[in-house]
Residue frames as a rotation matrix with the C-alpha (Angstrom) as fourth column:
UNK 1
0.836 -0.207 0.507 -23.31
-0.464 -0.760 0.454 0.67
0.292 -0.615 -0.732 -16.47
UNK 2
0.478 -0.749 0.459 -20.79
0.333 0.638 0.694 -2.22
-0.813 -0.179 0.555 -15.12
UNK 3
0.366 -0.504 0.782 -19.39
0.891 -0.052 -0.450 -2.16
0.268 0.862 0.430 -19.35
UNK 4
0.570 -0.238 0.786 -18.45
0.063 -0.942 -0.330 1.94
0.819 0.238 -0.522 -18.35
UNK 5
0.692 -0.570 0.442 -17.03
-0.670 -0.280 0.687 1.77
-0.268 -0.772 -0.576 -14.66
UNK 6
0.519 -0.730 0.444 -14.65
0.578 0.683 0.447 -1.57
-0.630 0.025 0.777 -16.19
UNK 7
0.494 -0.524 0.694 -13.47
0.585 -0.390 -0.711 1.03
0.643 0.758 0.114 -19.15
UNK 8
0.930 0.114 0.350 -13.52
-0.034 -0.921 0.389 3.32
0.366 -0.373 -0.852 -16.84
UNK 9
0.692 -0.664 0.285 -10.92
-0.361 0.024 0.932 1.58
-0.625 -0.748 -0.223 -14.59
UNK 10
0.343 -0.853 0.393 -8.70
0.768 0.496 0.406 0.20
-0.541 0.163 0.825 -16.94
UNK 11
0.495 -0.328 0.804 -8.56
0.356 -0.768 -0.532 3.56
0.793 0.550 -0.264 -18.86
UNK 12
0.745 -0.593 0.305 -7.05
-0.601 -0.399 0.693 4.90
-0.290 -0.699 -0.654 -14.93
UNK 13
0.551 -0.702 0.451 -5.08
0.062 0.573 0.817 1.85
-0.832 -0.422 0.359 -14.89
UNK 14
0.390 -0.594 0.703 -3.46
0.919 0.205 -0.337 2.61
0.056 0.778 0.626 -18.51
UNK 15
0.455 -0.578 0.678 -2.65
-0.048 -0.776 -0.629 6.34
0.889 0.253 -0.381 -17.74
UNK 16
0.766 -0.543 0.343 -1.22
-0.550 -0.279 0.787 5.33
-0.332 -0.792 -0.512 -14.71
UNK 17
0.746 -0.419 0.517 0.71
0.455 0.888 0.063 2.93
-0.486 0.188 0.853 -16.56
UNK 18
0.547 -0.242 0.801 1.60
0.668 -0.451 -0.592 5.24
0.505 0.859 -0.086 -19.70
UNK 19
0.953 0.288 0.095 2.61
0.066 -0.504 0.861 7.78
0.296 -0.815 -0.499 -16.50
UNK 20
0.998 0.043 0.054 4.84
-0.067 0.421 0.905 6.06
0.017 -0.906 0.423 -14.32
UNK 21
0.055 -0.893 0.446 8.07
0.870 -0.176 -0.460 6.28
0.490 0.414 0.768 -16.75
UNK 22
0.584 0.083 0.807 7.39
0.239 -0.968 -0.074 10.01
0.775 0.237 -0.585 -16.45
UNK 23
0.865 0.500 0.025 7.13
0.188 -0.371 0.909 10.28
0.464 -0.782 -0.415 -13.02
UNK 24
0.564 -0.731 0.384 10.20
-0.497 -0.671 -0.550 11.87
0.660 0.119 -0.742 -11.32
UNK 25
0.964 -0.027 -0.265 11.63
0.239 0.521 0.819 9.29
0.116 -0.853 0.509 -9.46
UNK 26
-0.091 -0.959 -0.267 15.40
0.792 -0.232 0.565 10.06
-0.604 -0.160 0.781 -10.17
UNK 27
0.702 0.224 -0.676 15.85
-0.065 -0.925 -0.375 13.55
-0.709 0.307 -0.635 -11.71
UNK 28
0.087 -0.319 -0.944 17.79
-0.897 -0.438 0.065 14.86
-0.434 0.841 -0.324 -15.04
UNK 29
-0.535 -0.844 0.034 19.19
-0.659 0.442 0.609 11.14
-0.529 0.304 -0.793 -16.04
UNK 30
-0.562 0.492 0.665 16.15
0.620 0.783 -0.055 9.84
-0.548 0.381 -0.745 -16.89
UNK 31
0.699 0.713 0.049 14.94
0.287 -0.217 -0.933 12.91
-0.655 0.667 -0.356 -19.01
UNK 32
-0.296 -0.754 -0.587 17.97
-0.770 -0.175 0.613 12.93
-0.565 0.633 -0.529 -20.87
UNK 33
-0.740 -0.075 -0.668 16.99
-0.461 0.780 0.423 9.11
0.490 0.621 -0.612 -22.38
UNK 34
-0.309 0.606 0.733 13.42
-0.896 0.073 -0.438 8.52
-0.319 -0.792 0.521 -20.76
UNK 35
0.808 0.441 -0.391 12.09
-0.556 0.789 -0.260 5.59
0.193 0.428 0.883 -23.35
UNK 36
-0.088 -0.980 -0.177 15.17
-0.646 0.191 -0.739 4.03
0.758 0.049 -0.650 -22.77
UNK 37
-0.648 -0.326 0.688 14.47
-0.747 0.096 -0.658 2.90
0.148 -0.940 -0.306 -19.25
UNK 38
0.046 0.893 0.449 11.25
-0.997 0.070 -0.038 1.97
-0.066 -0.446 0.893 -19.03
């Protein structure tokens, strides 16, 4: 059970990672050239 809630959390903690580019903090200039930034 422990071995599933530790996947568990690092599988949150990688789609917040994978995410966080996305996430609209400034608008149009970063979805013009998003990989770019990160």
């Amino acid at each position: 059970m422990k071995e599933e809630a530790r996947r568990k959390k690092e599988e949150v903690v990688v789609v917040m990672v994978v995410t966080t580019p996305f996430v609209p903090r400034r608008p149009p200039p970063s979805a013009s050239r998003p990989a770019r930034e990160v």
